[in-house]
Backbone atoms as SQL, in Angstrom:
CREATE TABLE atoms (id INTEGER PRIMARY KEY, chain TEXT, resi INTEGER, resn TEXT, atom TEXT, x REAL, y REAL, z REAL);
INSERT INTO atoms VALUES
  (1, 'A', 1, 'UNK', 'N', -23.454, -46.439, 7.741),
  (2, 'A', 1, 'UNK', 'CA', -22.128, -46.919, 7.424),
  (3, 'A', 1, 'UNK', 'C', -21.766, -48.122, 8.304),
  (4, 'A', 2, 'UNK', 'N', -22.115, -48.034, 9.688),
  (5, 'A', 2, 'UNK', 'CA', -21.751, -48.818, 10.465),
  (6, 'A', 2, 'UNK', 'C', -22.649, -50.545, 10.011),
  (7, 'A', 3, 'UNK', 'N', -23.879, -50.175, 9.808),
  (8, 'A', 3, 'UNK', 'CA', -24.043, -51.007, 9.413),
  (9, 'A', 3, 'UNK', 'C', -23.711, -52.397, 7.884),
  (10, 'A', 4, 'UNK', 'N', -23.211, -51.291, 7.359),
  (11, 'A', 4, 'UNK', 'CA', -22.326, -51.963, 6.197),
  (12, 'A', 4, 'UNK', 'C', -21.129, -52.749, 6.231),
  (13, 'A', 5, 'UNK', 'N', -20.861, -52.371, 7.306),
  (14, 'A', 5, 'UNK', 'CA', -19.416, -52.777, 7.972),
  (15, 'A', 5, 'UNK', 'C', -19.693, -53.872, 8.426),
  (16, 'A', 6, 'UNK', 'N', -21.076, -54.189, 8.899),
  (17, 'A', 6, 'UNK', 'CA', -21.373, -55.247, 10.191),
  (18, 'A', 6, 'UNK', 'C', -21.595, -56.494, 9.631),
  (19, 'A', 7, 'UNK', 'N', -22.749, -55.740, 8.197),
  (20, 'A', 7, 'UNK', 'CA', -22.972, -56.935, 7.169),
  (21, 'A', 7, 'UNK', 'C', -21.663, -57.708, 6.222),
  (22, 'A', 8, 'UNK', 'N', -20.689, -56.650, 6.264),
  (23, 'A', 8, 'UNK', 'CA', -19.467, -57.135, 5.588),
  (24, 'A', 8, 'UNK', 'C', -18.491, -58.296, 6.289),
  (25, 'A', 9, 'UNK', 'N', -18.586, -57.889, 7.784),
  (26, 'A', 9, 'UNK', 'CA', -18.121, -58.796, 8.152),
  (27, 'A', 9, 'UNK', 'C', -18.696, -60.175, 8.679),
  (28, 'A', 10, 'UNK', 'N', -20.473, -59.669, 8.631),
  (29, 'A', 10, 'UNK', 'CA', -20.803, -61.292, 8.956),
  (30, 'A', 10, 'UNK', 'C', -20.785, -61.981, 7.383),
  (31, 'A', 11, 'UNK', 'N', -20.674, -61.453, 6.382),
  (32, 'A', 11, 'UNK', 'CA', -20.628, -61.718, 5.287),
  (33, 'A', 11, 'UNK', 'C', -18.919, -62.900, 5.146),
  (34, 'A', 12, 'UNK', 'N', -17.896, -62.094, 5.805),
  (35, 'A', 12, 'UNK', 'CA', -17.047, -62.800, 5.368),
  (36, 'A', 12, 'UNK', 'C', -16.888, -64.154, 6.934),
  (37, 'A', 13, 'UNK', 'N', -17.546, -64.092, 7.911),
  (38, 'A', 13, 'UNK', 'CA', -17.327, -64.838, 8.715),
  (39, 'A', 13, 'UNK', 'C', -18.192, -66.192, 8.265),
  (40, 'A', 14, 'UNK', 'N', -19.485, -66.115, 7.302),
  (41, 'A', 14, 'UNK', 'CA', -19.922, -66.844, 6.839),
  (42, 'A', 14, 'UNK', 'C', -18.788, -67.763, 6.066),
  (43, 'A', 15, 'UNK', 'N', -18.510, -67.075, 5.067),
  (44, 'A', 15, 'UNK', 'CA', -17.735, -67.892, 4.329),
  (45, 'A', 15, 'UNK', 'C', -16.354, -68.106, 5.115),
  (46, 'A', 16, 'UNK', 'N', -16.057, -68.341, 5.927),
  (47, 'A', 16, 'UNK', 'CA', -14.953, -68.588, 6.217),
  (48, 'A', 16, 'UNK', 'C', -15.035, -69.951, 7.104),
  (49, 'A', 17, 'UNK', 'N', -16.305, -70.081, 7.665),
  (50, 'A', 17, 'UNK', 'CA', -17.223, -70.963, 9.071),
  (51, 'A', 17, 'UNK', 'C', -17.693, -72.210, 7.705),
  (52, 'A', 18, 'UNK', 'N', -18.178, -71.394, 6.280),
  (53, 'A', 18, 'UNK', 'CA', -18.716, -72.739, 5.780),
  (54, 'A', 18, 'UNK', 'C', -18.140, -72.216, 3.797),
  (55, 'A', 19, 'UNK', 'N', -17.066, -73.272, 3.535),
  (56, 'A', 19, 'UNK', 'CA', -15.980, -72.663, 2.005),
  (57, 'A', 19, 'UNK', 'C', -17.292, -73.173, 1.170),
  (58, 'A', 20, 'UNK', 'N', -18.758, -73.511, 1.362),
  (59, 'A', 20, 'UNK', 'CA', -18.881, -74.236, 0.086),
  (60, 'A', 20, 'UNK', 'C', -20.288, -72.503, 0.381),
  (61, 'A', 21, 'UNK', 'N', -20.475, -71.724, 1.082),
  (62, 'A', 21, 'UNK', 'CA', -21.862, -70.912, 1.763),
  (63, 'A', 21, 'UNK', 'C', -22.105, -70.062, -0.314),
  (64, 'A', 22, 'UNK', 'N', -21.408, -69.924, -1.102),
  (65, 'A', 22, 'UNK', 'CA', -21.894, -69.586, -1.745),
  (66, 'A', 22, 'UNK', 'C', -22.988, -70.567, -2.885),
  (67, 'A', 23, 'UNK', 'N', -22.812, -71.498, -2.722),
  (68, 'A', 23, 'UNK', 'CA', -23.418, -72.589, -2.917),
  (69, 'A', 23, 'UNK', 'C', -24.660, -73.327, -2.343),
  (70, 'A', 24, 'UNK', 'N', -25.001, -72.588, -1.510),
  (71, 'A', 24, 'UNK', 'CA', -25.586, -73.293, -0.677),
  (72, 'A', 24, 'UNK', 'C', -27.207, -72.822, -1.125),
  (73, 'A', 25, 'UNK', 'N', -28.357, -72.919, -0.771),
  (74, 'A', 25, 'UNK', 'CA', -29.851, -72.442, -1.115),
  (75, 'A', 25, 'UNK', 'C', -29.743, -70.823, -0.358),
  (76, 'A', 26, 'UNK', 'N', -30.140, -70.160, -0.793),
  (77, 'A', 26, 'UNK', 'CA', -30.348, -68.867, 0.160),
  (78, 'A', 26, 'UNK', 'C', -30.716, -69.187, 1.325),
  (79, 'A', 27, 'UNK', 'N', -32.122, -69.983, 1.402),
  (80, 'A', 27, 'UNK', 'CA', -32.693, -69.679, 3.025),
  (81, 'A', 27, 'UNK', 'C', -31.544, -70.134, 3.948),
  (82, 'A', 28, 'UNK', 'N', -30.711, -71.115, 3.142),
  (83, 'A', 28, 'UNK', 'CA', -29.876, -71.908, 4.240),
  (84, 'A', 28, 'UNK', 'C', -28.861, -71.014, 4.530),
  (85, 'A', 29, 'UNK', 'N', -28.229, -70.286, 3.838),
  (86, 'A', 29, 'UNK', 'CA', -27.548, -68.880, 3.577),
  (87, 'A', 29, 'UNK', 'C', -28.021, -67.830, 4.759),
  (88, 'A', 30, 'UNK', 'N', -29.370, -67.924, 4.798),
  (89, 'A', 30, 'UNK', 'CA', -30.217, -67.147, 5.625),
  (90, 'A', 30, 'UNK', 'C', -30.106, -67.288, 7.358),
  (91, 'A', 31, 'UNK', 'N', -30.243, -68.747, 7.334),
  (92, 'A', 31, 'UNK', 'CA', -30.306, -69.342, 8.210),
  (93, 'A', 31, 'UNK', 'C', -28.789, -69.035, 9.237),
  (94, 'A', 32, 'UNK', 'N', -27.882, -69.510, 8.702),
  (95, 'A', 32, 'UNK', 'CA', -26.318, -69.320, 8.703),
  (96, 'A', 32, 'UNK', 'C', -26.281, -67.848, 9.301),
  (97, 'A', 33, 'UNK', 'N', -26.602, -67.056, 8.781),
  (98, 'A', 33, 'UNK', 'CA', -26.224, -65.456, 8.471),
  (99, 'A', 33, 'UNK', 'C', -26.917, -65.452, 9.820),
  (100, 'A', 34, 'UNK', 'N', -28.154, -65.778, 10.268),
  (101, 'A', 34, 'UNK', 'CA', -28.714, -65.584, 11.550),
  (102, 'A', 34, 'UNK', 'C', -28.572, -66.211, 12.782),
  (103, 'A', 35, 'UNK', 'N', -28.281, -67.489, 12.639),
  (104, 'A', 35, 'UNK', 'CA', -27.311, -67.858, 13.593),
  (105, 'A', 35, 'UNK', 'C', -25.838, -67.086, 14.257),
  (106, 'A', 36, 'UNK', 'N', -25.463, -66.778, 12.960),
  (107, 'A', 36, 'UNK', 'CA', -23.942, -66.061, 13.608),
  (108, 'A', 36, 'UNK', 'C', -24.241, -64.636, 13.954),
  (109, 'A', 37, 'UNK', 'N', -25.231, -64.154, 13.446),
  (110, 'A', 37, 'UNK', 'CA', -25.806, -62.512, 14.216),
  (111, 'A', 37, 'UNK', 'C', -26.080, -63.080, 15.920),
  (112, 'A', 38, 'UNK', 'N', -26.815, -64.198, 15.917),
  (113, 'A', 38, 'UNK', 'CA', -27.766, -64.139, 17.031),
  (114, 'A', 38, 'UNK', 'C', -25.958, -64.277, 18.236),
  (115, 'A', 39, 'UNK', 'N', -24.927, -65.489, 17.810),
  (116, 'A', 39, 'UNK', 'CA', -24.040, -65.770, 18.464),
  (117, 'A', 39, 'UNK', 'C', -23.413, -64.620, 19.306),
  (118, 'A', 40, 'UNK', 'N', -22.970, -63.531, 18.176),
  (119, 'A', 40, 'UNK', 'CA', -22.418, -62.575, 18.128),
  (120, 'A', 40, 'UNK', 'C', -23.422, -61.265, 19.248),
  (121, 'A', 41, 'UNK', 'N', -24.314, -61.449, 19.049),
  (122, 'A', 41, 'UNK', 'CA', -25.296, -60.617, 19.729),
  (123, 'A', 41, 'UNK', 'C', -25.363, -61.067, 21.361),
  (124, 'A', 42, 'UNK', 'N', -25.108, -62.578, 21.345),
  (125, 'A', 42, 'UNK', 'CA', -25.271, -62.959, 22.713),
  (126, 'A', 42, 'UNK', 'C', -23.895, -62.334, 23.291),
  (127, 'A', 43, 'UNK', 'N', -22.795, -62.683, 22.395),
  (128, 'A', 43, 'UNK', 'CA', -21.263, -62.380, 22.696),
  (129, 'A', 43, 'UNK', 'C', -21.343, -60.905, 23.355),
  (130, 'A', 44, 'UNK', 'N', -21.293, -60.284, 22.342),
  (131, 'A', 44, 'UNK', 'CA', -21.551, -58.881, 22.626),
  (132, 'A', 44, 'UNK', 'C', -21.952, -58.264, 23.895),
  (133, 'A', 45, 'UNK', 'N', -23.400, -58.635, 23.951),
  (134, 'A', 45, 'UNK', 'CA', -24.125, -58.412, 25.458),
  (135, 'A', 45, 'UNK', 'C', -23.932, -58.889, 26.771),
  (136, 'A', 46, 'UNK', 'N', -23.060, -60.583, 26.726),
  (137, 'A', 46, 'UNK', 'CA', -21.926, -60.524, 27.874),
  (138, 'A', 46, 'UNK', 'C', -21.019, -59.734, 27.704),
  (139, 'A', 47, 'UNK', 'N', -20.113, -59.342, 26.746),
  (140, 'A', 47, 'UNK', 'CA', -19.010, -58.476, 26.910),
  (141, 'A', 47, 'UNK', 'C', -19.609, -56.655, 27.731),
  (142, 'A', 48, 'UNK', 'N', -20.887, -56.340, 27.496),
  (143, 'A', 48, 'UNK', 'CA', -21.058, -54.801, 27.688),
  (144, 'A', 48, 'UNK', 'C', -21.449, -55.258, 28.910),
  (145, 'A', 49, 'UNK', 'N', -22.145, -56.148, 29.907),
  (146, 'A', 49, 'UNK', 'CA', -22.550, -56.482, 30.374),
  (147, 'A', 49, 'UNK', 'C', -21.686, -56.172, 31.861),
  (148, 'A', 50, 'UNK', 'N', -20.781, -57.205, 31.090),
  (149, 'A', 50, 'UNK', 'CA', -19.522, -57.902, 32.137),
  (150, 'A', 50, 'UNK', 'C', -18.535, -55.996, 32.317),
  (151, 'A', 51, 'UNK', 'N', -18.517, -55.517, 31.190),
  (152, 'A', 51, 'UNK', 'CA', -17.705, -53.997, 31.177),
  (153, 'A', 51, 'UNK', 'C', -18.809, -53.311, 32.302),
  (154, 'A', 52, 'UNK', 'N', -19.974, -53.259, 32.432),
  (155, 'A', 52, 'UNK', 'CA', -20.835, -52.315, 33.116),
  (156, 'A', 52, 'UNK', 'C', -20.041, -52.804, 34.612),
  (157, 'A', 53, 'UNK', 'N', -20.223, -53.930, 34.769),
  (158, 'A', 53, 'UNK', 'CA', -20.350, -54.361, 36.259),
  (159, 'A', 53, 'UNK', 'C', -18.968, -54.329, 36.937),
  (160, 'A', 54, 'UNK', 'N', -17.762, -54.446, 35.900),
  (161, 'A', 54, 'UNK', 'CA', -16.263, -54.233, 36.338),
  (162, 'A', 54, 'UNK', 'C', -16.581, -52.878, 36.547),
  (163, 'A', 55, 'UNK', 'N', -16.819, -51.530, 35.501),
  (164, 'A', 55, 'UNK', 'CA', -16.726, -50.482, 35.660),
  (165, 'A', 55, 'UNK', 'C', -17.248, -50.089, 37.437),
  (166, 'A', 56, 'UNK', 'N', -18.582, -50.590, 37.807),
  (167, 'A', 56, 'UNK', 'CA', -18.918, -50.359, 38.778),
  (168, 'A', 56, 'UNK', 'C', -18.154, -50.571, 39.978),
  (169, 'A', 57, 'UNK', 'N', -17.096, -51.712, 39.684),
  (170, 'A', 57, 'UNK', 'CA', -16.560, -52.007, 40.788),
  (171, 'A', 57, 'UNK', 'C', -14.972, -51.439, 41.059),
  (172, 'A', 58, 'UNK', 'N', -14.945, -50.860, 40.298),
  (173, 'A', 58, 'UNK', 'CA', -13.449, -49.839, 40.173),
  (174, 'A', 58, 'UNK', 'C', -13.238, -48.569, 41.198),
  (175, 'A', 59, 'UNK', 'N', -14.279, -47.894, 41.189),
  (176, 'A', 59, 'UNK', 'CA', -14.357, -46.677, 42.016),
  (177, 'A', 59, 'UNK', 'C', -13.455, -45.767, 41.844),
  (178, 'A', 60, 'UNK', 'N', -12.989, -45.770, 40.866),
  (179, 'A', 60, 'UNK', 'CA', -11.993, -44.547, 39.807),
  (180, 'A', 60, 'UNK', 'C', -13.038, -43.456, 39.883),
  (181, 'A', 61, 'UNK', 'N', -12.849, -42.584, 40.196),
  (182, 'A', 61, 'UNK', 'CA', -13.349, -40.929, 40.620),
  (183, 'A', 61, 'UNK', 'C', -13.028, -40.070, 39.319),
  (184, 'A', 62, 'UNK', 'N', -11.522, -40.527, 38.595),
  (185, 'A', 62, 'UNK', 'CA', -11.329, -39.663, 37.346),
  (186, 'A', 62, 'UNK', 'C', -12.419, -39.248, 36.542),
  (187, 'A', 63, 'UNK', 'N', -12.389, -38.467, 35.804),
  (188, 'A', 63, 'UNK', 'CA', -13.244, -37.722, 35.009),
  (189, 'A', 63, 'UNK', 'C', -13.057, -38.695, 33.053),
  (190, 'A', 64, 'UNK', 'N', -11.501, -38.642, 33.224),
  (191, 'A', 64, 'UNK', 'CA', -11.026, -39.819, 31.970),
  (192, 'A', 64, 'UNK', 'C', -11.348, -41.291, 31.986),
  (193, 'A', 65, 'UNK', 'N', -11.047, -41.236, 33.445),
  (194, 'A', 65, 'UNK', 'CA', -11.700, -42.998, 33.119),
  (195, 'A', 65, 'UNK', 'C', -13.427, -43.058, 32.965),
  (196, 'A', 66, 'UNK', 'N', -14.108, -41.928, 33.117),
  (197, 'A', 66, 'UNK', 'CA', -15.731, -42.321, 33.285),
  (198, 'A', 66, 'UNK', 'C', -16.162, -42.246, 31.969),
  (199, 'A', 67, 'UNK', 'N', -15.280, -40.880, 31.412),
  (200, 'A', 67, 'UNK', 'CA', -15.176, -40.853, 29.640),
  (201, 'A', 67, 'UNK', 'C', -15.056, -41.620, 29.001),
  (202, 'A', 68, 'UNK', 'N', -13.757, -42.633, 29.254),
  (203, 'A', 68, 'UNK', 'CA', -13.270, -43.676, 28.853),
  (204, 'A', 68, 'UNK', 'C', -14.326, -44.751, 28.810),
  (205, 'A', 69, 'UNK', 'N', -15.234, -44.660, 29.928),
  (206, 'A', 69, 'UNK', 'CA', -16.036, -46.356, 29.999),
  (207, 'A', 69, 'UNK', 'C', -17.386, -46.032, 29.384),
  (208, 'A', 70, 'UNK', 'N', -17.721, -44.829, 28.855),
  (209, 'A', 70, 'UNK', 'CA', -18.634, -43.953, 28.584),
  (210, 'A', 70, 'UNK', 'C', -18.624, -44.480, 27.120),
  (211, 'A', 71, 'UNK', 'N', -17.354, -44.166, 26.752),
  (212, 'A', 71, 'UNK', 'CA', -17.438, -44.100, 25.231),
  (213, 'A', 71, 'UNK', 'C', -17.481, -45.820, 25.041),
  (214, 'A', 72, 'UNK', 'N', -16.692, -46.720, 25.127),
  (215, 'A', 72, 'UNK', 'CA', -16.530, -47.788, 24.999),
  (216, 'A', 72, 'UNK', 'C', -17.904, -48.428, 25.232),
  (217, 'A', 73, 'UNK', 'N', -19.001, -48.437, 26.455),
  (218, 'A', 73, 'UNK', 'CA', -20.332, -48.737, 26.233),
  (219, 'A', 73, 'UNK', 'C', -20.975, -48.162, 25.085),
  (220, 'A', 74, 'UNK', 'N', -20.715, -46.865, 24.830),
  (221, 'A', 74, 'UNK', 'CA', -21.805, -46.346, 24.106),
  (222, 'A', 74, 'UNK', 'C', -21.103, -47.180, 22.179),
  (223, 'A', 75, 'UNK', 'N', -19.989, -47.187, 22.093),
  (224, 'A', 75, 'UNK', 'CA', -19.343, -48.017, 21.252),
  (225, 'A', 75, 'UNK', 'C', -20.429, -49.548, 20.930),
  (226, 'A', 76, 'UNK', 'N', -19.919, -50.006, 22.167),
  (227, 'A', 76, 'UNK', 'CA', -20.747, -51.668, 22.084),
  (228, 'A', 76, 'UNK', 'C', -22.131, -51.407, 21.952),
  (229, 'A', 77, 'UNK', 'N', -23.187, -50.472, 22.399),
  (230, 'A', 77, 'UNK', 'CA', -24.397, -50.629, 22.240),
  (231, 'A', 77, 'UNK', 'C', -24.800, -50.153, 21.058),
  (232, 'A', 78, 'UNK', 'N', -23.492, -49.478, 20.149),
  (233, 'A', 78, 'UNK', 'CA', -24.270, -48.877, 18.293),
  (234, 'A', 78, 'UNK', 'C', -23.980, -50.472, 17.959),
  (235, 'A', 79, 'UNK', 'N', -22.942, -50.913, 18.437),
  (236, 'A', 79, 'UNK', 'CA', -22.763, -52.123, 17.247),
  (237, 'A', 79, 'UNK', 'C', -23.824, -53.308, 17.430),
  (238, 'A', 80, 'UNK', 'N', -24.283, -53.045, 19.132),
  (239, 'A', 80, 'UNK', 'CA', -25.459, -54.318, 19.146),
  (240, 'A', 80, 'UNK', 'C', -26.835, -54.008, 18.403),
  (241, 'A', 81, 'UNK', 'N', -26.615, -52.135, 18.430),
  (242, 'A', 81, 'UNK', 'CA', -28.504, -52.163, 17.615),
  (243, 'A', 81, 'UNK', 'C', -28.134, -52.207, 16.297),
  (244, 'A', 82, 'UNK', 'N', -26.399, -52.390, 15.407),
  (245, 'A', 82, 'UNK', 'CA', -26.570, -52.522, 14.328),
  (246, 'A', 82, 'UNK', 'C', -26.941, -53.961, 13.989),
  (247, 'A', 83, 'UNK', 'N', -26.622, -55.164, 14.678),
  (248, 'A', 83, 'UNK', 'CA', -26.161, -56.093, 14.399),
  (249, 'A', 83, 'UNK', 'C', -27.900, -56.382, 14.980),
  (250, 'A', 84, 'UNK', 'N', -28.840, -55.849, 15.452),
  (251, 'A', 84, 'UNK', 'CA', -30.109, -56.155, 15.758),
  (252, 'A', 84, 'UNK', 'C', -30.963, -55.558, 14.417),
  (253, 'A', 85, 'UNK', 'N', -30.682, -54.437, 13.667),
  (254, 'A', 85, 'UNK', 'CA', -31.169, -54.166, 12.822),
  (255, 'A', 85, 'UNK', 'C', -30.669, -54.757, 11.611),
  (256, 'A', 86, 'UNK', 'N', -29.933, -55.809, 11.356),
  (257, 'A', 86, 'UNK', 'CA', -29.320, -56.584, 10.566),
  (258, 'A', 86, 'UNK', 'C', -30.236, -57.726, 10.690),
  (259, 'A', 87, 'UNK', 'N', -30.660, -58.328, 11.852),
  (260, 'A', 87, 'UNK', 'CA', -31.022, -59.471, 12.429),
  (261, 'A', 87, 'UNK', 'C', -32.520, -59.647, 11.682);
């Protein structure tokens, strides 16, 4: 499911980045579609990246906040292996 979601929205970020993309040759279509995975993938992996290393530097002892940073990584890393199995 998740991955349907992922393709839907690089689907509409395409056309929104280029009004003529239905028009265009597939590969170039192709091309497009993989560029903005790869962007998004780099994005992504600073954002979980940059969350690991704040988390580390917090020293919150709670049990909610570890939950909290728990879920939110484990969040960002389904959407990076969807957006890698898209790729």
């Amino acid at each position: 499911m998740d991955i349907i979601f992922e393709k839907a929205f690089l689907e509409k970020l395409a056309h929104n980045k280029y009004s003529d993309f239905d028009s265009l040759p597939i590969q170039e279509q192709n091309q497009i579609k993989s560029s903005i995975i790869k962007d998004l993938l780099h994005r992504d992996q600073g954002e979980l990246d940059t969350m690991q290393n704040n988390s580390d530097n917090f020293r919150v002892q709670t049990p909610d906040f570890e939950m909290m940073m728990r879920k939110k990584a484990g969040r960002s890393q389904k959407k990076n292996r969807c957006k890698k199995t898209i790729f």
